[in-house]
C-alpha positions as CSV (number, residue, x, y, z in Angstrom):
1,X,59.3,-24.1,-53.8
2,X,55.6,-24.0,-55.4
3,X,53.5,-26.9,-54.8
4,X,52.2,-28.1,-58.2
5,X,49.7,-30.9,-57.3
6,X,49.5,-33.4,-53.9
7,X,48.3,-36.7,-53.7
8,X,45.2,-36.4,-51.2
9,X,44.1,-39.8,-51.3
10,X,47.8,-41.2,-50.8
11,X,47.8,-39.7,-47.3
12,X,44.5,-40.8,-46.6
13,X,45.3,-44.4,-47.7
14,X,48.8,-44.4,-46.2
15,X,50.8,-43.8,-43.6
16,X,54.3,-42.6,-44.7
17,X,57.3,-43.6,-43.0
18,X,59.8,-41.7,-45.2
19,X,60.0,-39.1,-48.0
20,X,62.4,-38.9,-50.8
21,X,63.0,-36.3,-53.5
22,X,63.1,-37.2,-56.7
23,X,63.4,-35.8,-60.2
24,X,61.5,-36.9,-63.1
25,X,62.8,-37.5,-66.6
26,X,60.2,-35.6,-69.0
27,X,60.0,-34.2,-72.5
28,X,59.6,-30.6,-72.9
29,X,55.9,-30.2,-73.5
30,X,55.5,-32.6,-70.5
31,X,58.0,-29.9,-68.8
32,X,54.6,-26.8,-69.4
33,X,52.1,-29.1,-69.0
34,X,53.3,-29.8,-65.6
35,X,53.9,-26.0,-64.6
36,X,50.7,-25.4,-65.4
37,X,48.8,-27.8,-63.2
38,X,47.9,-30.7,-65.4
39,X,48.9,-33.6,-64.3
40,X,47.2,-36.1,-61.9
41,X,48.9,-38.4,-59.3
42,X,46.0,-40.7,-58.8
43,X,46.7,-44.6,-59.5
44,X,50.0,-43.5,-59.5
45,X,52.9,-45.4,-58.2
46,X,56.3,-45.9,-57.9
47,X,58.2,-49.2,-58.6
48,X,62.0,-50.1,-58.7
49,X,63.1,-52.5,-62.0
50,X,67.0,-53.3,-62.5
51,X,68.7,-50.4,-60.5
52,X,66.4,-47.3,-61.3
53,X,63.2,-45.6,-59.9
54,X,59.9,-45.7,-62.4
55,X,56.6,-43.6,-62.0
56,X,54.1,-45.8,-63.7
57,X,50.5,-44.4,-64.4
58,X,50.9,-40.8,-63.9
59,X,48.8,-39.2,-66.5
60,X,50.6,-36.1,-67.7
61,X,48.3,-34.5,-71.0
62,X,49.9,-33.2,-73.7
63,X,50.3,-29.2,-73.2
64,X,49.2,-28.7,-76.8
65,X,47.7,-31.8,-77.9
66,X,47.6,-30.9,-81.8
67,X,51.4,-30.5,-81.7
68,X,52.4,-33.4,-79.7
69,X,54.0,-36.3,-81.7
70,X,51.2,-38.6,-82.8
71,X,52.6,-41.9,-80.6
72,X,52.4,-39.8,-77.7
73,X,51.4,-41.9,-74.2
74,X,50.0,-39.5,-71.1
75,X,50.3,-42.8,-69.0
76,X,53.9,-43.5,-70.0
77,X,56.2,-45.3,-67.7
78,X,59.0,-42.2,-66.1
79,X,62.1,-42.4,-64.8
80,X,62.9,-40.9,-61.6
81,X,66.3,-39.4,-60.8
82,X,67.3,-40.9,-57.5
83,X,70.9,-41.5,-55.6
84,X,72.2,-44.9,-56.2
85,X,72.8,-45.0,-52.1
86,X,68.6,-43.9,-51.9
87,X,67.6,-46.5,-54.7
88,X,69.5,-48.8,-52.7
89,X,68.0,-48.2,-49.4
90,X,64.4,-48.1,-51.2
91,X,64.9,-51.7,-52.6
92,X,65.6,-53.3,-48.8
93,X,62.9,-51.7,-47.9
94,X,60.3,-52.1,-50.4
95,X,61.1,-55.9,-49.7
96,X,59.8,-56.0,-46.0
97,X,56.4,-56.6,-46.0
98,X,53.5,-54.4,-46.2
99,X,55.7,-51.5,-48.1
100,X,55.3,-49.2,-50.9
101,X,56.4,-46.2,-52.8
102,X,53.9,-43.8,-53.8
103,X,54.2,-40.2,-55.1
104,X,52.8,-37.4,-52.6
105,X,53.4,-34.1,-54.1
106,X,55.0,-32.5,-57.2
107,X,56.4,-29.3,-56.9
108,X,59.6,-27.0,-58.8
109,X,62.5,-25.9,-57.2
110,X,65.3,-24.1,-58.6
111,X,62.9,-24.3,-61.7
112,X,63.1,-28.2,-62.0
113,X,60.3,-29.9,-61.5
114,X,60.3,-32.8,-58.4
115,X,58.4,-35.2,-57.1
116,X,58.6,-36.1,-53.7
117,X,58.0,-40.2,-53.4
118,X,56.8,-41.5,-50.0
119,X,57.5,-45.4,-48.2
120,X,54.3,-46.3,-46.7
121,X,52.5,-48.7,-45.1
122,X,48.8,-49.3,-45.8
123,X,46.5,-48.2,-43.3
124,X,43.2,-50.6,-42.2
125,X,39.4,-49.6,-42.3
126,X,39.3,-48.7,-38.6
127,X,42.5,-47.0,-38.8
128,X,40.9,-44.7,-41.9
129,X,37.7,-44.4,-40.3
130,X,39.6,-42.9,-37.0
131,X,41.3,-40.6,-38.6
132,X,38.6,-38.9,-40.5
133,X,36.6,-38.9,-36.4
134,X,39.8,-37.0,-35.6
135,X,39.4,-35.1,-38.5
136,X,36.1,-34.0,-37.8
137,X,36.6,-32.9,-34.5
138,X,39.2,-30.8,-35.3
139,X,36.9,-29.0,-37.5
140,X,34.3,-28.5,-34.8
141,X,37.1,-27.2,-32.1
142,X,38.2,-24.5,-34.9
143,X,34.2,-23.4,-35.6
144,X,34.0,-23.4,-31.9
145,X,36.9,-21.1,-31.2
């Protein structure tokens, strides 16, 4: 399993409760695009609409952008491949309040490409602002040692 790209801000934003793995319906440029690092998870999120898992606003550039089809969209709406058992456990919770799906990483496996989709629960300012004192002195104990 390579790690392709991970969602920085999402953890920094978020706290995740759970982690799902999904696949992603793509086209076959999108397919080398992906594998070779162009694609960018920021603003992205996850949404479920009549049964089935959708990544909207994940911009994925065209790998050539001459030979890509004219009416092509980077921001297009995806389909994720999800279990109907997980879709179904996503939608009761996605309804409580204060929960989400966003996408954390995207990485191949077996040579498909997946994206692993987080539920999370917004964090505050002062949680944020704690975690980044933690952060830093962390980072002062390892230059110490």
């Amino acid at each position: 399993m390579s790690i392709i790209v991970t969602n920085k801000r999402a953890y920094f934003d978020y706290e995740i409760i759970e982690t799902y793995e999904a696949g992603i319906e793509l086209l076959g440029f999108e397919v080398k695009s992906i594998k070779t690092g162009r694609i960018n998870l920021a603003g992205a999120y996850v949404v479920i609409r009549d049964g089935q898992a959708w990544l909207l606003n994940a911009d994925i550039p065209a790998y050539q952008p001459k030979n890509a089809p004219a009416d092509y969209d980077s921001k297009r709406t995806r389909r994720l491949l999800l279990k109907k058992t997980e879709i179904g456990n996503l939608i009761g919770r996605t309804q409580e309040k204060g929960l989400t799906l966003t996408p954390l990483k995207v990485y191949t496996k077996n040579h498909r490409i997946k994206l692993e989709i987080g539920l999370a629960k917004s964090r505050k300012k002062s949680d944020k602002r704690e975690l980044i004192k933690k952060r830093d002195i962390e980072r002062e104990i390892g230059r110490n040692l």
